[in-house]
VEXMARVO-33990 format. One record per residue (C-alpha): x, y, z; chain; residue number from 0; residue in three letters. Coordinates in steps of 0.001 Angstrom, whole numbers, plus 524288, in hexadecimal, padded with zeros to 5 digits. Layout:
! VEXMARVO-33990
<<X,Y,Z>,A,NUM,ala>
...
END
This chain:
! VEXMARVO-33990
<<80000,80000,80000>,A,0,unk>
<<804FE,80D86,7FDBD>,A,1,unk>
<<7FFB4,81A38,8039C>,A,2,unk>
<<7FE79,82102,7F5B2>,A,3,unk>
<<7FC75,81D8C,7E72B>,A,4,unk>
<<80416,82914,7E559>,A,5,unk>
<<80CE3,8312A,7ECD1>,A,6,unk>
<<81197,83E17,7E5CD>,A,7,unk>
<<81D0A,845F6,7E9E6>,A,8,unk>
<<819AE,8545C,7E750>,A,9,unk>
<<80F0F,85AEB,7E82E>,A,10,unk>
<<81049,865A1,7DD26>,A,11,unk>
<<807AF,86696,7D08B>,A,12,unk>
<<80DAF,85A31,7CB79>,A,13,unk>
<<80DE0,8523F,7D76C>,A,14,unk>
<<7FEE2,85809,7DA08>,A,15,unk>
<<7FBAD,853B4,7CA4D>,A,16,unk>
<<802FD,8442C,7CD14>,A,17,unk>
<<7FAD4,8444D,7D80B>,A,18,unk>
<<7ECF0,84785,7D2BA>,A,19,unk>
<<7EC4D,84080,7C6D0>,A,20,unk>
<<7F12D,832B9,7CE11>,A,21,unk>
<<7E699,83637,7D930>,A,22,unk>
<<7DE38,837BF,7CC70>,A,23,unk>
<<7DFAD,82B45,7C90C>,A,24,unk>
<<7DCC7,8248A,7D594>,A,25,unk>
<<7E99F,82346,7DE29>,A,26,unk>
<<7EBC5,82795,7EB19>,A,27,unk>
<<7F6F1,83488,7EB18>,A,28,unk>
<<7FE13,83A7C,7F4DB>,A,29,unk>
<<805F5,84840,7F263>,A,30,unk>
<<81370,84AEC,7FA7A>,A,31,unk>
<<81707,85877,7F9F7>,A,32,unk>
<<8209B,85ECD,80273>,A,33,unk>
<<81D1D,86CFB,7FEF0>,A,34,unk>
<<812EB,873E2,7FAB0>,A,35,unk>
<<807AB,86BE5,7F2F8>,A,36,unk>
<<8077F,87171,7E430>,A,37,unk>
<<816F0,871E5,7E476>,A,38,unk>
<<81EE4,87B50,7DAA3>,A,39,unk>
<<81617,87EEF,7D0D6>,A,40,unk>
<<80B44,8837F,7DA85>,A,41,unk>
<<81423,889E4,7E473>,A,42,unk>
<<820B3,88C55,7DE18>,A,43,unk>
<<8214C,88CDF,7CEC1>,A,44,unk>
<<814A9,88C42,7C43E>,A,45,unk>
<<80BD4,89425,7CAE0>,A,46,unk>
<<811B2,89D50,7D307>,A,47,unk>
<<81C5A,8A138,7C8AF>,A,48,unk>
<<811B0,8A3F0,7BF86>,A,49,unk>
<<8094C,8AACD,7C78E>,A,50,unk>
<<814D3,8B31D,7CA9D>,A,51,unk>
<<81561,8B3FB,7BB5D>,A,52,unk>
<<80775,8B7BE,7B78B>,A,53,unk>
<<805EC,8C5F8,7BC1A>,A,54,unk>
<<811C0,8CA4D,7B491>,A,55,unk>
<<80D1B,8C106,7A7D9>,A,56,unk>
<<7FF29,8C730,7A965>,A,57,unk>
<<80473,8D66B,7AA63>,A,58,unk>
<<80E08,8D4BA,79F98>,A,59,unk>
<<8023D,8D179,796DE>,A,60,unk>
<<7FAFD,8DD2D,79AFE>,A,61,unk>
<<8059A,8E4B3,7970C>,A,62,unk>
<<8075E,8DE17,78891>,A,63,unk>
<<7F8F1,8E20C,78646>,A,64,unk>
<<7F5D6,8F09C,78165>,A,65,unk>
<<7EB31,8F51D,78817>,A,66,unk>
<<7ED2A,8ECF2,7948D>,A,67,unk>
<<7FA33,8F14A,797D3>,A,68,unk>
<<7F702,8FF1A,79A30>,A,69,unk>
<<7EE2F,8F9EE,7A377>,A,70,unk>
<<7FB2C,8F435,7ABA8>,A,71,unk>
<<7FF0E,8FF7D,7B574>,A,72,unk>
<<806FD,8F63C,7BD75>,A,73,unk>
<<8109E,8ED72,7BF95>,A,74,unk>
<<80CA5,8DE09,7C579>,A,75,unk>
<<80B76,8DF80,7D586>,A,76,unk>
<<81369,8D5D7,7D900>,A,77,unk>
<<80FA1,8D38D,7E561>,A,78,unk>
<<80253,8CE34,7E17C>,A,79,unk>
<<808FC,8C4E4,7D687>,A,80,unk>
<<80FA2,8BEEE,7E164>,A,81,unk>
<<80288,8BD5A,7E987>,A,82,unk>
<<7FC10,8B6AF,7DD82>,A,83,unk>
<<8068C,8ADA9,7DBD1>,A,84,unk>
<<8060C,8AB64,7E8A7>,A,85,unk>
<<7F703,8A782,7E659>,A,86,unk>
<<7FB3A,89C2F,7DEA2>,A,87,unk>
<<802E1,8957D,7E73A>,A,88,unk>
<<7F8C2,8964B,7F266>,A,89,unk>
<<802D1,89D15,7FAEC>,A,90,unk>
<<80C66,88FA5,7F8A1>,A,91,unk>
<<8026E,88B2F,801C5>,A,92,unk>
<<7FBE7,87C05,7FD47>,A,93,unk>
<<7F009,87B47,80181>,A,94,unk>
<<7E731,87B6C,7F4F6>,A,95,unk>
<<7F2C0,87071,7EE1D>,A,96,unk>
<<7EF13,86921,7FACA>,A,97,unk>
<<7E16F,869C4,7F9C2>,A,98,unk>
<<7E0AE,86749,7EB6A>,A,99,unk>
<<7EA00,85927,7F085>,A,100,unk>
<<7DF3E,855B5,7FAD1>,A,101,unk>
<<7D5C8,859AF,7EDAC>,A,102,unk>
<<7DB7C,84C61,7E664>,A,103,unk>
<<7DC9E,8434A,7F1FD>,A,104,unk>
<<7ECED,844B1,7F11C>,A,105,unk>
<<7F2C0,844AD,7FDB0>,A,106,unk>
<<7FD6B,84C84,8007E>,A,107,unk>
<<80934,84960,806AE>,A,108,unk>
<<8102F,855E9,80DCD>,A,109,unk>
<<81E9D,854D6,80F18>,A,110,unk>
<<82BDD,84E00,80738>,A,111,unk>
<<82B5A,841AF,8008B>,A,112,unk>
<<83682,837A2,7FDB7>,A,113,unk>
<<8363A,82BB2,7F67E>,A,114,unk>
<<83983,821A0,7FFEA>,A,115,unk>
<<83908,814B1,7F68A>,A,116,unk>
<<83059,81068,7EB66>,A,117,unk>
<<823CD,81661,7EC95>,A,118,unk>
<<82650,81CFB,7F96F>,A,119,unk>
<<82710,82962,8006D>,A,120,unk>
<<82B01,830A7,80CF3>,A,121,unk>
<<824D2,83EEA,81090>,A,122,unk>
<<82929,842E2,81D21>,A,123,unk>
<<82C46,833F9,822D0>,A,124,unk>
<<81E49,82F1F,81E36>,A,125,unk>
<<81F68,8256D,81467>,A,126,unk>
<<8150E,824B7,80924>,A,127,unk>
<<81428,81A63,7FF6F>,A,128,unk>
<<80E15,81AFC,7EF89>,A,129,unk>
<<80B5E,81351,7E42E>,A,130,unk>
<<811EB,81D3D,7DC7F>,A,131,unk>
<<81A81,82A33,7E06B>,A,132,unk>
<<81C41,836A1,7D8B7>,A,133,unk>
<<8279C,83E3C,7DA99>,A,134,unk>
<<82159,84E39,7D5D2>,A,135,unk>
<<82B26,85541,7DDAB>,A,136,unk>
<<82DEA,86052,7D43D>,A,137,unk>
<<83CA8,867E6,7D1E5>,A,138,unk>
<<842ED,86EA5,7D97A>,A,139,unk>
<<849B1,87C2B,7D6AC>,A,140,unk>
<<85749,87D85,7D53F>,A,141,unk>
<<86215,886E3,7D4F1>,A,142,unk>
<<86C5B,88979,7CAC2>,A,143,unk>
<<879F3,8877D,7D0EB>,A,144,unk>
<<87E0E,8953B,7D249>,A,145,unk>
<<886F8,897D9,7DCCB>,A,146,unk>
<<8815A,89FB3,7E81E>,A,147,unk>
<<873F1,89DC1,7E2D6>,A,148,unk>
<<86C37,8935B,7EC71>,A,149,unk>
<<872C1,89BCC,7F6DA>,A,150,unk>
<<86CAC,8A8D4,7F286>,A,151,unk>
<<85EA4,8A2A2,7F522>,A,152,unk>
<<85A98,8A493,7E6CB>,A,153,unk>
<<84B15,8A1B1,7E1CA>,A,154,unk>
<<847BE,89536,7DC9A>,A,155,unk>
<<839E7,89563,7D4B8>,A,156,unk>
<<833E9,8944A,7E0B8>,A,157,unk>
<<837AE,8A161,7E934>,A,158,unk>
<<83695,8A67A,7DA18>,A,159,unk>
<<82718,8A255,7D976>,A,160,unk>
<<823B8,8A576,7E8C6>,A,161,unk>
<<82BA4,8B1B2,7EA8A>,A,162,unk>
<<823EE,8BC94,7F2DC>,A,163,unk>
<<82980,8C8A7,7EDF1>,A,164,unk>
<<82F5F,8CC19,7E205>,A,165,unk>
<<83E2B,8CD61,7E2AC>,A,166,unk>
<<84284,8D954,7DB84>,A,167,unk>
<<84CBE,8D333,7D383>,A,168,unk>
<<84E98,8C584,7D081>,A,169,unk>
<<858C2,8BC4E,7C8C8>,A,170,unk>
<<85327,8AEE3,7C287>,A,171,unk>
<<85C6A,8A560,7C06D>,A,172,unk>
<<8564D,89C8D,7B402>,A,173,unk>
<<85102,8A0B3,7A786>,A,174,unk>
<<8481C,8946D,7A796>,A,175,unk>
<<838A2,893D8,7A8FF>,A,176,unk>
<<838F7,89827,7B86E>,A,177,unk>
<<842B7,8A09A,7B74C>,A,178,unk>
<<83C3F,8A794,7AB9A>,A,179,unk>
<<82F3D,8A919,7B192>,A,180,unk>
<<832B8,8AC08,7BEEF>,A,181,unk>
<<83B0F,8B854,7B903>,A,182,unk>
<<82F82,8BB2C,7B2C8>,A,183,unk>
<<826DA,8BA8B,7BE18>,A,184,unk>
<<8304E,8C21A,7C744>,A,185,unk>
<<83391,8CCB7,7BC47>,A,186,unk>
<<8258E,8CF75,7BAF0>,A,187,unk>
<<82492,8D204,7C933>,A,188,unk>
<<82F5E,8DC89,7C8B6>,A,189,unk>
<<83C16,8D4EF,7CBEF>,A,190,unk>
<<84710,8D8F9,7C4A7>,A,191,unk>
<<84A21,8CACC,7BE23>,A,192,unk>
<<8582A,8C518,7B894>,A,193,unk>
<<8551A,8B759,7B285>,A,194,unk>
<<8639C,8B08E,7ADEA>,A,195,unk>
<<86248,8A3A0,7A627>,A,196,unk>
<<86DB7,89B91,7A0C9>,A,197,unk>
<<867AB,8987A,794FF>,A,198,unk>
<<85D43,8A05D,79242>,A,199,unk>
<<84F4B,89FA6,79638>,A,200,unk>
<<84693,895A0,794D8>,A,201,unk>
<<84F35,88A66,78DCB>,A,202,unk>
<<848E2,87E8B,7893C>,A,203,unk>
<<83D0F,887BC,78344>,A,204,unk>
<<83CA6,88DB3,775BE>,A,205,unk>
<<84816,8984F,7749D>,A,206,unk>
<<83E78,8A255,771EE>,A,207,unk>
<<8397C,8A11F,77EFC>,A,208,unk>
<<84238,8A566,78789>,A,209,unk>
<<84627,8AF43,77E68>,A,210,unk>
<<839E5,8B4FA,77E1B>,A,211,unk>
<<8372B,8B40C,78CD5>,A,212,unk>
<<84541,8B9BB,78EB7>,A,213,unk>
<<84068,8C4B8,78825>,A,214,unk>
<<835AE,8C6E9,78FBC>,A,215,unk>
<<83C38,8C61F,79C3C>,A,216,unk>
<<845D9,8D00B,798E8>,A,217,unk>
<<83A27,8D87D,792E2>,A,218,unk>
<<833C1,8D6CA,7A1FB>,A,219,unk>
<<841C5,8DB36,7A846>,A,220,unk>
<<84725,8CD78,7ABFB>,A,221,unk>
<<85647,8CF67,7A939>,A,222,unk>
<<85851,8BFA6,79F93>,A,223,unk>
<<86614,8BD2D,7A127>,A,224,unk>
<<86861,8B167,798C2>,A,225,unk>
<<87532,8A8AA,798F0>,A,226,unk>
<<879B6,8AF61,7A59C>,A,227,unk>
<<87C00,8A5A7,7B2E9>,A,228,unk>
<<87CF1,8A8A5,7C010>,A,229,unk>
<<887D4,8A54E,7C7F5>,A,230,unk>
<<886DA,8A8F1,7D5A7>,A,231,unk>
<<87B20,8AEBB,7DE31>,A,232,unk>
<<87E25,8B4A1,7E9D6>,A,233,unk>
<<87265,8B9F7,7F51D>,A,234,unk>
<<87869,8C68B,7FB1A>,A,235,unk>
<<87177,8CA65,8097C>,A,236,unk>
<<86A82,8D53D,801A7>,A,237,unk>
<<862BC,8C7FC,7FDAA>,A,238,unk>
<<8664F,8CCAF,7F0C7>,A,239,unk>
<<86BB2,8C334,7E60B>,A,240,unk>
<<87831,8C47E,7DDA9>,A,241,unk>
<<8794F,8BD4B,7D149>,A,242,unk>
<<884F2,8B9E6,7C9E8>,A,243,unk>
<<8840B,8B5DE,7BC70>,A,244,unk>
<<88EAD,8B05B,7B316>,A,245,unk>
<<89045,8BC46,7AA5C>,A,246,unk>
<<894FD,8C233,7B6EC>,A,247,unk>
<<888FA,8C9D7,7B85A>,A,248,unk>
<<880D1,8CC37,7C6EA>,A,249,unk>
<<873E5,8CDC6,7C8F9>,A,250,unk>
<<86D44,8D196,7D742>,A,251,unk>
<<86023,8CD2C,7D9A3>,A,252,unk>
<<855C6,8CC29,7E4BB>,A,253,unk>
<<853DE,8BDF9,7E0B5>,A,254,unk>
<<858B3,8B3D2,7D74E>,A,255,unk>
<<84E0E,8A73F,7D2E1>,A,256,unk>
<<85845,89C24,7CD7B>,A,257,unk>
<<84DEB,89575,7C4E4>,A,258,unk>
<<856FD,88D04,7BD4A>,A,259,unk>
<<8513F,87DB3,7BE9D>,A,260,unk>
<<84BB8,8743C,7C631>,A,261,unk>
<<84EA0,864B7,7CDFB>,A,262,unk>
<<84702,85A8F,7CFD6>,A,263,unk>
<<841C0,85AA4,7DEB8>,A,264,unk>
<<84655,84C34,7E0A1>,A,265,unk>
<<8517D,84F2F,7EA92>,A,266,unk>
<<84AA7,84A8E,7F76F>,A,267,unk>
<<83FB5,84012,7F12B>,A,268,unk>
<<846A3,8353C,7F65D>,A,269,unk>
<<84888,82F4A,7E7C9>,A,270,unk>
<<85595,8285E,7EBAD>,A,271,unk>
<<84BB9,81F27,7F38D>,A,272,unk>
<<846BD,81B30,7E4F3>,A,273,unk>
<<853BC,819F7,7DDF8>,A,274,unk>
<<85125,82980,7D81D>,A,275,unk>
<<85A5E,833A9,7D945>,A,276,unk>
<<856BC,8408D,7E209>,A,277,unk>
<<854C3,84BA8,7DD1B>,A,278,unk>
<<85509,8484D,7CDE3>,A,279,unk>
<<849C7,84A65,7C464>,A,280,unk>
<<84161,83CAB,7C2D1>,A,281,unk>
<<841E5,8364A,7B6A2>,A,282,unk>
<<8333B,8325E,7B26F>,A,283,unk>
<<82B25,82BAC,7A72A>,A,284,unk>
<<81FF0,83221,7A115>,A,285,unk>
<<81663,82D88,7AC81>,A,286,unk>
<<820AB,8342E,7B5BD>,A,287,unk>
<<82491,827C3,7BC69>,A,288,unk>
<<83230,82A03,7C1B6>,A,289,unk>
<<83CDC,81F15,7B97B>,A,290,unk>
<<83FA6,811DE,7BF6B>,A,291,unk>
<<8328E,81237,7C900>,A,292,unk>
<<8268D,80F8A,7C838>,A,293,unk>
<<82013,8183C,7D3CB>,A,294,unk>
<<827D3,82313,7D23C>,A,295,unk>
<<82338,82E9A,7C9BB>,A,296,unk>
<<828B4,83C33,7C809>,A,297,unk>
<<82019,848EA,7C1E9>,A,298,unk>
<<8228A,85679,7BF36>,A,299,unk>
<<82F85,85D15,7C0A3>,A,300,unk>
<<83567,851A2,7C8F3>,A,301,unk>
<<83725,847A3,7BB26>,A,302,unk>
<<83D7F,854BC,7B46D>,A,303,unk>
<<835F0,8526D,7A8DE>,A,304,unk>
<<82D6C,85FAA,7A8AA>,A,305,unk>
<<82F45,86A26,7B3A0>,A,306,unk>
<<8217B,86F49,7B159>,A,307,unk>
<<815BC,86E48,7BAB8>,A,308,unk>
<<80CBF,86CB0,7AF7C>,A,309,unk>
<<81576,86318,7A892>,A,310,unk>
<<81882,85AF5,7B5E9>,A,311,unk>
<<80963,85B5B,7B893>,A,312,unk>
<<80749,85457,7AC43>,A,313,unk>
<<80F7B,84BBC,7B100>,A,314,unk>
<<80764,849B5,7BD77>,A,315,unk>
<<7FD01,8470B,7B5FE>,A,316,unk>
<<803B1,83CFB,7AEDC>,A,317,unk>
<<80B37,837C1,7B8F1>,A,318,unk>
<<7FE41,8378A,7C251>,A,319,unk>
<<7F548,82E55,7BA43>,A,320,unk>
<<80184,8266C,7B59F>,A,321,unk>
<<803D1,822A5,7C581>,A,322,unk>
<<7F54B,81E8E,7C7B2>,A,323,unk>
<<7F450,8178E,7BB14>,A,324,unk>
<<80107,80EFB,7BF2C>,A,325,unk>
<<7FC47,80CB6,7CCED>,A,326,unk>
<<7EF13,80AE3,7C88E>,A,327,unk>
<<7F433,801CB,7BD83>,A,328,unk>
<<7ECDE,8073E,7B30F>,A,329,unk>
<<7F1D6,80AEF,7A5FF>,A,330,unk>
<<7FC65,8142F,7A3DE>,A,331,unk>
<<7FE5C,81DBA,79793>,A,332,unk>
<<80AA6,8207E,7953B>,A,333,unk>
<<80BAD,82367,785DF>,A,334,unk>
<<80EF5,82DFC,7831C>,A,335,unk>
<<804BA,8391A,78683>,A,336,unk>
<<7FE68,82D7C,78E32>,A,337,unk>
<<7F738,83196,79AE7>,A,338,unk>
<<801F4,82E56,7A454>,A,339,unk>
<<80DAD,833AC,79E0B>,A,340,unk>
<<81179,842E1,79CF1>,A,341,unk>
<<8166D,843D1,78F72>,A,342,unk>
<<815B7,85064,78D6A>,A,343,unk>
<<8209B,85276,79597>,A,344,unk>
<<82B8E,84D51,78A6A>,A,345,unk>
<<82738,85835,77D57>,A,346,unk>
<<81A44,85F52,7825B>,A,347,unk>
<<81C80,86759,78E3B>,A,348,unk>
<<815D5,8743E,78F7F>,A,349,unk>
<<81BF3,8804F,79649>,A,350,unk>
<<8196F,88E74,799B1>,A,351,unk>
<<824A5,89758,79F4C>,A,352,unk>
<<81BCB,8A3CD,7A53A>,A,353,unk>
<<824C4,8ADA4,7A183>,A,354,unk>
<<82137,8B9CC,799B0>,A,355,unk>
<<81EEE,8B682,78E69>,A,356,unk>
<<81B50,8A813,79281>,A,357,unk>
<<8223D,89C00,78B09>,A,358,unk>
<<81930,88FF3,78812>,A,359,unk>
<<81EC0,88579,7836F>,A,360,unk>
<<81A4B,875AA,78060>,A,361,unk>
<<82229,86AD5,77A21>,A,362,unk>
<<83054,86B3A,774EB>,A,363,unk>
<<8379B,87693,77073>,A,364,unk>
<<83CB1,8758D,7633B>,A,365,unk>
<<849C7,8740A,7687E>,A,366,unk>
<<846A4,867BA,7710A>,A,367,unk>
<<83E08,862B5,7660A>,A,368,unk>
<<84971,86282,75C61>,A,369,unk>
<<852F3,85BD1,767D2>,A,370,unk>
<<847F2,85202,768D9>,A,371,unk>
<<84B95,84E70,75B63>,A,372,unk>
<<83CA4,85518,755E0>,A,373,unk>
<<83BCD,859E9,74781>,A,374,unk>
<<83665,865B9,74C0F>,A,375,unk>
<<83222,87451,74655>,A,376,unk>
<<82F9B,8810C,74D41>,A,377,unk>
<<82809,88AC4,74BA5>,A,378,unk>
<<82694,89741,752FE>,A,379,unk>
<<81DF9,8A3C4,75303>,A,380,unk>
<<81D39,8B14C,758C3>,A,381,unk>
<<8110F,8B002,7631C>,A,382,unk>
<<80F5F,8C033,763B9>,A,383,unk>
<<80B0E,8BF0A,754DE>,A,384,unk>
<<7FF91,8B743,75779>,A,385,unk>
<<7F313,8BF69,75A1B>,A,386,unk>
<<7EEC3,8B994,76573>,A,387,unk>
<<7FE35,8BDC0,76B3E>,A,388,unk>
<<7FB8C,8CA21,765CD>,A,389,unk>
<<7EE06,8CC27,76DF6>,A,390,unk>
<<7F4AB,8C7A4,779C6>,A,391,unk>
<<7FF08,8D128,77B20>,A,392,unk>
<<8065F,8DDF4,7744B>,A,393,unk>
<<811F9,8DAE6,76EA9>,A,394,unk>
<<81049,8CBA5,7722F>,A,395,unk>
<<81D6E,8C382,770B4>,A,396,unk>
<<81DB6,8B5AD,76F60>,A,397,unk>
<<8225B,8A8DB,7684B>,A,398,unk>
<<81CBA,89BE1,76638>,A,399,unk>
<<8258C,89053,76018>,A,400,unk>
<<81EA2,88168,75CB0>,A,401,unk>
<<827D6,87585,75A42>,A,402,unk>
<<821E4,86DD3,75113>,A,403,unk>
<<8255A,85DEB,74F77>,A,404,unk>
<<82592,85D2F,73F7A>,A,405,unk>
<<826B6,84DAE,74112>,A,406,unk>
<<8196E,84CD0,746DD>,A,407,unk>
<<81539,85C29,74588>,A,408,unk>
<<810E8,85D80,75259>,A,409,unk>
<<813A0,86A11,75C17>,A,410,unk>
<<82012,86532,765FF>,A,411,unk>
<<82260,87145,76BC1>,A,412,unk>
<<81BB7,88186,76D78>,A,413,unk>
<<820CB,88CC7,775E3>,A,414,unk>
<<81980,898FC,77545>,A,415,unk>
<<82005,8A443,77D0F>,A,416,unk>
<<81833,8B1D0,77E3B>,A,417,unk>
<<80E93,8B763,788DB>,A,418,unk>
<<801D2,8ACEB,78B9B>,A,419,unk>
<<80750,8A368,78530>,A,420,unk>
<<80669,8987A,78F1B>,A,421,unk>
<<7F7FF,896E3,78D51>,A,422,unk>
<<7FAA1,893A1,77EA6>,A,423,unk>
<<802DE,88707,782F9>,A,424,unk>
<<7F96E,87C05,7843F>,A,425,unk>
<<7F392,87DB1,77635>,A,426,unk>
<<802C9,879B8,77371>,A,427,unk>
<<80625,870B0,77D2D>,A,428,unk>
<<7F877,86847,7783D>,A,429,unk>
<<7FFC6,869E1,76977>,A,430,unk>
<<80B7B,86396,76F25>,A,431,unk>
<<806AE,8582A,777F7>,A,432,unk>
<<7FB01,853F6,76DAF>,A,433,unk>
<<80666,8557D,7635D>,A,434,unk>
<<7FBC7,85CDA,75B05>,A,435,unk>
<<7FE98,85D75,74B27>,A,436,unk>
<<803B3,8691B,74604>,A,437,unk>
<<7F905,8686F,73B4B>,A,438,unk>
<<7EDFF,865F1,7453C>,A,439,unk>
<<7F3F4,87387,74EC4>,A,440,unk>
<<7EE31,879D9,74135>,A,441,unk>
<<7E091,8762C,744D4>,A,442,unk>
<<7E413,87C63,753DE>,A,443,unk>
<<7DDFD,8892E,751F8>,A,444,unk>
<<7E338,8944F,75ABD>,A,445,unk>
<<7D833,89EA4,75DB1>,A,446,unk>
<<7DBC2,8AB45,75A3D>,A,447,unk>
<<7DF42,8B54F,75E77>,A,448,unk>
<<7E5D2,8AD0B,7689C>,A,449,unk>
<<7F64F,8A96F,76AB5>,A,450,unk>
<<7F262,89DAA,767B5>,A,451,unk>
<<7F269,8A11D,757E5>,A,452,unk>
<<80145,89F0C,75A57>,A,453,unk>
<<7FEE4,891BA,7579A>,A,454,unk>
<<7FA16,892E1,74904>,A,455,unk>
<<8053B,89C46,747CB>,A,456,unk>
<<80F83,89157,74CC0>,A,457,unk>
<<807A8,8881D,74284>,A,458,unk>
<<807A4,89264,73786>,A,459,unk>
<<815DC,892D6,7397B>,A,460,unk>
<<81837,885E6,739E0>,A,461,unk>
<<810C9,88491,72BA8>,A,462,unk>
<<8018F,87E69,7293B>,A,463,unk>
<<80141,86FBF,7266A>,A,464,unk>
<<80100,86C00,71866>,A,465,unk>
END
């Protein structure tokens, strides 16, 4: 006899999502969580950082509109942006999370778990037994190694998302997706912001992107220093910071936010006890059971496969039914696109960076396509010369790029970059995982005048079937 079906470790949106949708299908759950119930995205990341975004995104708009910008007299009240974001994390208070766990008959677990042996666990000298156990522990934030730097108390995303006051001049260490939006976010609320980045911002997306975003951070007064590294941080008693940076530059700040990468939180699980290595990312199948077990899965950041919430809770959802269906004994899809595998996680993974002007991207870039060995073609378009761009703002500026598949002519890969553009994502993230005919996008008719028209433009300049 065991005491659970199901024990999950972690109780944040993609422990909470493993948890449901195996409860769902008839097995008994418990949740351990050893912080607050919700975990990062609730309290730490998602929404605060984009709450903290919003007000800025929303007044910038105002201001590209004739008409509505001489109705702006002011500048955003900081103050209150902070109270609102503070709205959506309850006050980093649990309650409702807990509630909404009593809600689905999960039982929570407070404290921190270790695998013991096979199929066991210990939370604060209790042991608890399962049919199964997932391991949905998250990453953890890291710091670069630059001397002087974990001394000088820096921000992590976290003290970045739940700060109380604005500081009036900040560093960010990272040209990446955090560190891109949170200089946006603290910009907007009058810091004076320095981003540095290594290699640019936003690798791994189309170049365009972070060119254009670069752009428009420098346009907003965020000093982009690009190819420059720091090499020693020093705290002063002032509780002022002094950068170094290789080009033998300085740069004095009220705070610095290293937002640079993340670990897997596997350090104190206990996985020795199972022949795993601490603290490394888990290596998964498509059903997100963990390799050489058969009790052991891993979802969401933890497996390193995606490090999105949405992405890892489509992995819950995977992962959730595939645990009930092999306890319950009942059959199990795993074909590709089959119910209890995520593969949308290997070519079809949406994304939106929140930065001004926003970057939404699905699929492969054409870059990755090509070193996947595709016989690809690109095609791009300027977004501000669509009508529906033009109705949305003055002056708009954008870029949209598709990356077609001319073996099978089907969409692999879209990134649209401009202001609202993150709403327009899904119509291309459906193109990519129902590997929709270029022909049959013809018969997709966007309503005008909406941004949307930019996808008969991408298919006009791709050419009309014959």
């Amino acid at each position: 006899m065991t005491d659970y079906d199901l024990i999950v470790i972690g109780a944040g949106a993609v422990g909470e999502n493993v948890a449901d949708y195996a409860r769902k299908r008839g097995l008994t759950v418990a949740i351990v969580e050893a912080e607050l119930v919700g975990g990062e995205c609730s309290y730490w990341a998602c929404m605060p950082s984009k709450a903290l975004l919003r007000s800025g995104h929303a007044l910038a708009a105002a201001e590209r509109l004739d008409g509505a910008k001489q109705a702006v007299t002011g500048e955003l009240d900081a103050a209150r942006v902070l109270a609102r974001r503070n709205s959506f994390t309850s006050g980093w208070k649990d309650d409702g999370q807990v509630a909404w766990l009593d809600s689905a008959d999960i039982s929570l677990i407070r404290g921190h778990a270790r695998i013991t042996g096979e199929k066991t666990i210990e939370v604060d000298g209790r042991t608890y037994t399962a049919g199964a156990i997932a391991v949905v522990t998250g990453s953890l934030h890291t710091l670069p190694d630059v001397p002087g730097l974990a001394e000088a108390t820096p921000w992590g995303t976290r003290e970045a998302t739940s700060a109380q006051q604005v500081p009036e001049s900040l560093l960010v260490i990272g040209g990446g997706v955090s560190g891109s939006e949170l200089a946006t976010a603290w910009a907007s609320l009058g810091s004076t912001v320095t981003l540095v980045a290594r290699h640019g911002l936003l690798g791994g997306m189309e170049p365009f992107a972070g060119e254009l975003v670069g752009q428009a951070m420098r346009d907003l007064g965020i000093d982009v220093r690009t190819g420059v590294n720091p090499t020693r941080v020093d705290r002063g008693d002032d509780g002022l910071v002094t950068t170094t940076f290789d080009d033998g530059t300085t740069l004095v700040t009220s705070e610095v936010l290293a937002a640079t990468g993340r670990a897997a939180h596997t350090r104190d699980l206990g996985l020795e006890s199972v022949g795993l290595t601490p603290g490394a990312w888990l290596d998964v199948d498509d059903t997100m059971l963990v390799a050489g077990t058969d009790w052991l899965y891993a979802v969401g950041d933890v497996n390193h496969r995606v490090l999105l919430t949405h992405q890892g809770k489509y992995q819950a959802r995977a992962a959730g039914e595939a645990i009930a269906a092999r306890l319950q004994g009942t059959p199990l899809h795993t074909e590709p696109w089959g119910a209890h595998v995520a593969t949308a996680d290997h070519a079809a993974v949406p994304q939106v960076t929140f930065t001004d002007p926003e970057v939404a991207s699905v699929g492969l870039t054409e870059a990755v396509a090509r070193e996947r060995g595709l016989n690809v073609r690109a095609v791009e378009y300027e977004l501000g010369n669509v009508a529906g761009a033009s109705l949305q703002a003055d002056g708009y500026s954008g870029r949209a790029k598709m990356v077609v598949d001319e073996d099978r002519k089907v969409v692999v890969g879209v990134t649209f970059v401009g202001q609202d553009v993150a709403e327009m994502l899904h119509a291309a993230t459906i193109a990519v995982v129902g590997e929709v005919p270029i022909d049959r996008l013809w018969h997709a008719v966007p309503a005008y005048p909406t941004m949307n028209e930019i996808w008969l433009r991408l298919l006009e300049t791709y050419g009309r079937p014959e």
